[in-house]
MDAnalysis code that builds the backbone (N, CA, C; Angstrom):
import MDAnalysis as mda
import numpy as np

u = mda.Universe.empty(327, n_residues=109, atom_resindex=np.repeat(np.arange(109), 3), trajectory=True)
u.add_TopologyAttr("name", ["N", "CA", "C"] * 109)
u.add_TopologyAttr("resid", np.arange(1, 110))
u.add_TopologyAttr("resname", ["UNK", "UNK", "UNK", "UNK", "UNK", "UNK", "UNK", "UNK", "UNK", "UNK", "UNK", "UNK", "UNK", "UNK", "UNK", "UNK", "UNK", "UNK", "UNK", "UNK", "UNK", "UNK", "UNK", "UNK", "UNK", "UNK", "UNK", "UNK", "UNK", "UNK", "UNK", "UNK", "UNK", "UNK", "UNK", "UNK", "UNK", "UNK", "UNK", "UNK", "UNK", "UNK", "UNK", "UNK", "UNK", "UNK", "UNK", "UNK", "UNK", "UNK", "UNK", "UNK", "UNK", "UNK", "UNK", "UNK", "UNK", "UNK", "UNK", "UNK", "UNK", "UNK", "UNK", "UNK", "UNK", "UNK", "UNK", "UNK", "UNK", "UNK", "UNK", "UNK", "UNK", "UNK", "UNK", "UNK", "UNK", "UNK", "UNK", "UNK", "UNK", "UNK", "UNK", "UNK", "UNK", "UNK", "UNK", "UNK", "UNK", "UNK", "UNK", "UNK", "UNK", "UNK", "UNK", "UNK", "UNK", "UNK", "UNK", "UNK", "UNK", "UNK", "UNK", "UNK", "UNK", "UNK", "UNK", "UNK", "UNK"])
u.atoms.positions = np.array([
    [15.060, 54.678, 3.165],
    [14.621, 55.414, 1.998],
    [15.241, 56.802, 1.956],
    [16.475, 57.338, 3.053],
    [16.483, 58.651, 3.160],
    [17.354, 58.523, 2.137],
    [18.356, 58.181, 1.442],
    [19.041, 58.697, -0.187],
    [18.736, 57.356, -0.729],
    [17.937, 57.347, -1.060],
    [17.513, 55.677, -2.176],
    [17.347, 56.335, -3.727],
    [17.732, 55.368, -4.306],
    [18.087, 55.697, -5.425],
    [16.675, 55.722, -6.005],
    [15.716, 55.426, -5.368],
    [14.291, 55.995, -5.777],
    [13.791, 56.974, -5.499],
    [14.485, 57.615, -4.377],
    [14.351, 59.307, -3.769],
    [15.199, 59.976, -5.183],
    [16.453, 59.711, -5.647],
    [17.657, 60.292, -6.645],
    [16.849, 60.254, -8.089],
    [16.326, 59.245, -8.044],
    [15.638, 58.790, -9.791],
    [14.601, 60.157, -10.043],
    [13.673, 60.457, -8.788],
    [12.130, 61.214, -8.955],
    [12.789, 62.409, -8.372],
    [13.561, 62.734, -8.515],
    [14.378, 64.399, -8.413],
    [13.804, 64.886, -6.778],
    [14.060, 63.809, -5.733],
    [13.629, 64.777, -4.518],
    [14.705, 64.443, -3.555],
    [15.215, 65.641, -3.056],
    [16.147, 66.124, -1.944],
    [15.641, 65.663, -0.538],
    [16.686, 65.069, 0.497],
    [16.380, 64.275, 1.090],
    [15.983, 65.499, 2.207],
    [15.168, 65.682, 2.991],
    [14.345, 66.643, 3.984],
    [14.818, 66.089, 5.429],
    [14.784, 67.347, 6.362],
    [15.057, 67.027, 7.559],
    [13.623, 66.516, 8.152],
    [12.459, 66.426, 7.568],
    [11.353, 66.874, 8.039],
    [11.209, 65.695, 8.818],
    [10.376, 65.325, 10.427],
    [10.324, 64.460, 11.137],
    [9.593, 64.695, 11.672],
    [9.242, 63.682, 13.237],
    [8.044, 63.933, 13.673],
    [8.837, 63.713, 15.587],
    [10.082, 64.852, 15.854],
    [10.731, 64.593, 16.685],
    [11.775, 65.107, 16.605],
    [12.732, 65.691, 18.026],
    [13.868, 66.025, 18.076],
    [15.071, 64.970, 17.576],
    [16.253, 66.051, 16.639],
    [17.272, 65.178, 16.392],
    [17.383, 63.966, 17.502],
    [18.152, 63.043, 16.721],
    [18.470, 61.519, 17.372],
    [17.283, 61.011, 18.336],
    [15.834, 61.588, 17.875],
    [14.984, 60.713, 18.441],
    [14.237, 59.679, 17.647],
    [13.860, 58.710, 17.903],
    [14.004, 57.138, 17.114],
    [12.507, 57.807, 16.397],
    [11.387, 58.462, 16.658],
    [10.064, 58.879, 16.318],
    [10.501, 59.661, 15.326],
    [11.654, 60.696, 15.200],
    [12.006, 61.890, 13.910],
    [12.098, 60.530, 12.737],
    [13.033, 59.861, 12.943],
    [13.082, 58.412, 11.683],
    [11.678, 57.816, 11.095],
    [10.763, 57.995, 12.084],
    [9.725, 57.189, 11.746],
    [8.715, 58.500, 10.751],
    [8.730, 59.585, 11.372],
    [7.943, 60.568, 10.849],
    [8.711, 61.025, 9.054],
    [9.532, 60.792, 9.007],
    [10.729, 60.998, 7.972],
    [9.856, 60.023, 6.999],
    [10.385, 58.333, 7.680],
    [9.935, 57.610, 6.617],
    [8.683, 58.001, 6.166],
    [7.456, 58.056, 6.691],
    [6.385, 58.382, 6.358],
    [6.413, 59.742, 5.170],
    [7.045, 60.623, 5.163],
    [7.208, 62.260, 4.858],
    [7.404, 61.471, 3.703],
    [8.617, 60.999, 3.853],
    [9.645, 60.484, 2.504],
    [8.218, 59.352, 1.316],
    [7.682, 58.502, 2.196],
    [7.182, 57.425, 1.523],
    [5.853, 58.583, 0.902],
    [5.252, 59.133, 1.094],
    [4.245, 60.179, 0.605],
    [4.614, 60.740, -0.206],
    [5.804, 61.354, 0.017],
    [6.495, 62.067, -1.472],
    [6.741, 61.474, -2.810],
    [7.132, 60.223, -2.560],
    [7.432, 59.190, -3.658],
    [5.993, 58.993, -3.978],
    [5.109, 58.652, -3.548],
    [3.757, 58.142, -4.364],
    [2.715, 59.502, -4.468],
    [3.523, 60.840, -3.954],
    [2.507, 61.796, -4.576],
    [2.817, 62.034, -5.964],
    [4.693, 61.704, -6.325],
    [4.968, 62.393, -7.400],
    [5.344, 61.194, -8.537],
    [5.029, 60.026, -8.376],
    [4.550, 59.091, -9.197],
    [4.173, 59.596, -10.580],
    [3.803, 58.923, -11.780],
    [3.034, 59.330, -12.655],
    [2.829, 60.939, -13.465],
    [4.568, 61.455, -13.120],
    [4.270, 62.607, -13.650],
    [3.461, 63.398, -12.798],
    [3.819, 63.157, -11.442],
    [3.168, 64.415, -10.378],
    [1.267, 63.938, -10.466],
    [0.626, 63.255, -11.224],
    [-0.631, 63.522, -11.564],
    [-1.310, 63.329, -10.573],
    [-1.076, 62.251, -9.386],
    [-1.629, 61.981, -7.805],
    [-1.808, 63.985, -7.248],
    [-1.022, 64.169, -6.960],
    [-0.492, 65.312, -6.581],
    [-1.320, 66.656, -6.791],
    [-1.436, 66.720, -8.580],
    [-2.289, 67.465, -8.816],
    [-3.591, 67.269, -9.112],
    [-4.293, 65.600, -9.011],
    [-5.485, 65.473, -8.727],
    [-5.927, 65.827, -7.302],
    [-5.352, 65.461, -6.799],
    [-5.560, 65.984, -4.608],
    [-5.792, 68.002, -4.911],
    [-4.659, 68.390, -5.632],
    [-4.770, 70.005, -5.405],
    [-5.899, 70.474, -6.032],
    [-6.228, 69.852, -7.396],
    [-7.536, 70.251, -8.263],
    [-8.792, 70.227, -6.853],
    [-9.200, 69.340, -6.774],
    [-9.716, 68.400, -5.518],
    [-10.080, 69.767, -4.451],
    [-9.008, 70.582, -3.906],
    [-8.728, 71.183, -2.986],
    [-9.353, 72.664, -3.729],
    [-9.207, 73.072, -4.825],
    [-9.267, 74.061, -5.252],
    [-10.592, 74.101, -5.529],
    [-11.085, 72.835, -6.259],
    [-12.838, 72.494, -6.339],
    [-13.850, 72.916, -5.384],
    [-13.278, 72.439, -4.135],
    [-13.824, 72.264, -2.557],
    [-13.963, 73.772, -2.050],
    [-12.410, 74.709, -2.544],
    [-12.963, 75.832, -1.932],
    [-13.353, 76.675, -2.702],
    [-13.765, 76.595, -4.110],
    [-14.616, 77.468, -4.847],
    [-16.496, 76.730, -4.645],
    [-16.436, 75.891, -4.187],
    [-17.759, 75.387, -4.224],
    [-18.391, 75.803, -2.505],
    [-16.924, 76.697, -1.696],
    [-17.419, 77.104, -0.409],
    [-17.535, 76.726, 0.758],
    [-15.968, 75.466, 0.782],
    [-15.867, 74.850, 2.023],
    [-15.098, 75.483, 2.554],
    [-15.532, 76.123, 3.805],
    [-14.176, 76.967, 4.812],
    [-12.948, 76.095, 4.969],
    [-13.214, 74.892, 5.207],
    [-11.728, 74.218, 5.376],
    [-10.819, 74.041, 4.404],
    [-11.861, 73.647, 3.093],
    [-10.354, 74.595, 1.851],
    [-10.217, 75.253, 1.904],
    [-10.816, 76.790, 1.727],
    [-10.261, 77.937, 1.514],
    [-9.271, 78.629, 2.651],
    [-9.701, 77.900, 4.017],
    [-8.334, 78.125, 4.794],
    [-7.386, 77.401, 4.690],
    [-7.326, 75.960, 4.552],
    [-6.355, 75.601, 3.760],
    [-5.415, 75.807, 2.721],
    [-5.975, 76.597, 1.707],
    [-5.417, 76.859, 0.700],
    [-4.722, 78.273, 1.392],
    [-5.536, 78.953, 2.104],
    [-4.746, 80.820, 2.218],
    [-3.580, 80.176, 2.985],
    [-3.762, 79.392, 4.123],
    [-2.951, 78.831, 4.763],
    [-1.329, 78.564, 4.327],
    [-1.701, 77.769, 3.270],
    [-0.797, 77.589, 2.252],
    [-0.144, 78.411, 1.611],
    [-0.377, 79.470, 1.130],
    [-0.114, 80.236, 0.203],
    [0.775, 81.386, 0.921],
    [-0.479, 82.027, 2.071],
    [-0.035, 83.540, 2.592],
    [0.661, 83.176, 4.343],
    [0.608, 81.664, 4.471],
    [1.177, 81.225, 5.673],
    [0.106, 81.318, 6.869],
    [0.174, 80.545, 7.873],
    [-0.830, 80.741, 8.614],
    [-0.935, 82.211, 9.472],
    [-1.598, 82.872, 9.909],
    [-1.454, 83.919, 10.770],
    [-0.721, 83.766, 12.058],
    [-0.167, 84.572, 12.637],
    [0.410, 84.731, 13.655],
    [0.199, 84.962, 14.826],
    [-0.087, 84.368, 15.857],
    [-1.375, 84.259, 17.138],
    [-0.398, 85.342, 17.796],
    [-1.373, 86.457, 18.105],
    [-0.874, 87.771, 19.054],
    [-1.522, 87.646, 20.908],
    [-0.768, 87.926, 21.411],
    [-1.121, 88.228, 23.133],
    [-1.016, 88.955, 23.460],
    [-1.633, 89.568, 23.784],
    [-1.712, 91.144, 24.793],
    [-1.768, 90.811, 26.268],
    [-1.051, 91.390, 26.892],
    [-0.941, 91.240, 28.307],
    [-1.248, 92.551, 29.014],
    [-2.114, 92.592, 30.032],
    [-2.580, 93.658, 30.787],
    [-2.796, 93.107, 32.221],
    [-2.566, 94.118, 33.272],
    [-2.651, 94.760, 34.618],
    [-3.712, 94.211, 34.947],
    [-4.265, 94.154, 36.180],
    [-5.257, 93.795, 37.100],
    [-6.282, 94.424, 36.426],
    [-5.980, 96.227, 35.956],
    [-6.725, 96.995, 36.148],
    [-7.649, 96.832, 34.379],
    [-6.746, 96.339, 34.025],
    [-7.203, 96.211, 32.410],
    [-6.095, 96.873, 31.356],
    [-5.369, 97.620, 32.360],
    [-4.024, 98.853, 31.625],
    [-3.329, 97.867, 31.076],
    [-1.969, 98.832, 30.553],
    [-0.822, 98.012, 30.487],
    [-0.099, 97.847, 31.846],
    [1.093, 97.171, 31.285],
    [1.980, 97.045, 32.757],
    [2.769, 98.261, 32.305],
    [3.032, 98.530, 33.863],
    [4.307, 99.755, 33.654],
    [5.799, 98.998, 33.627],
    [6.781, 99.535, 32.997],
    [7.695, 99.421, 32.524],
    [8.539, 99.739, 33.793],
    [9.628, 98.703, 34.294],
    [10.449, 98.746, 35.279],
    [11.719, 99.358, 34.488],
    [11.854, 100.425, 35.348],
    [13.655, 100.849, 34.744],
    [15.131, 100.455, 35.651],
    [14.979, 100.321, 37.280],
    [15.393, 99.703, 37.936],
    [14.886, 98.853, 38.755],
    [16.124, 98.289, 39.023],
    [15.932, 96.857, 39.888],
    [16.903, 97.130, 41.201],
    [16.140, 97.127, 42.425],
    [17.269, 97.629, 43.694],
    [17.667, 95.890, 44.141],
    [18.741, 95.668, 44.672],
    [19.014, 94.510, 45.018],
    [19.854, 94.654, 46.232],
    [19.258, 94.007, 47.348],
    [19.655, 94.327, 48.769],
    [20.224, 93.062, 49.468],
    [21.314, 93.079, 49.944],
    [22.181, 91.703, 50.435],
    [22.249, 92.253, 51.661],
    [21.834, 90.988, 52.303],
    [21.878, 90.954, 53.918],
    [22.668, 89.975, 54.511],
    [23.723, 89.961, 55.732],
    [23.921, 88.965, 56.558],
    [23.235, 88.133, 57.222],
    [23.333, 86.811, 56.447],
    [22.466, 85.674, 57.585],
    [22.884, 86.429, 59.278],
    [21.788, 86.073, 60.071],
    [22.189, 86.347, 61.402],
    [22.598, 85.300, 61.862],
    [23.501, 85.450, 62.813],
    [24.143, 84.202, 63.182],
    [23.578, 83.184, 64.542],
    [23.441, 82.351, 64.474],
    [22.335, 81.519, 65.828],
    [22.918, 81.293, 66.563],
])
């Protein structure tokens, strides 16, 4: 289905999108799936598509957290998970400016 003339007919560009690293046999399988969803969301003049989003938009004005993060999700991208890393002590770490590097002769047996 990746250039089928039923992908060419419903105006959609063929996607790398997969479920796996290049040349792994699972990216093909996650593809087909991607690909076969696309074709029957946009069926009928898109109307599948935008009954699911109505659907979604319903859900989070009526005050379901999982739409409305869904939807921000969507929109403003998910947030960006931050780590802070600190010292034994709770500090920061101090910042190394050198590095001494000391070469020794094996001793000989």
């Amino acid at each position: 289905m990746e250039n089928s003339t039923e992908n060419k007919n419903l105006g959609l560009e063929s996607s790398d999108k997969g479920g796996g690293q290049p040349g792994n046999q699972n990216a093909r399988k996650g593809k087909l799936f991607y690909d076969a969803l696309r074709v029957a969301l946009v069926q009928e003049d898109k109307k599948k598509l935008r009954k699911i989003t109505d659907k979604l938009v319903e859900s989070a004005e009526n005050g379901e957290p999982w739409a409305v993060k869904e939807i921000m999700d969507r929109m403003d991208g998910k947030p960006v998970q931050s780590t802070e890393i600190t010292g034994a002590d709770g500090g920061l770490f101090e910042t190394l400016n050198t590095v001494n590097i000391v070469l020794r002769k094996p001793n000989a047996a």
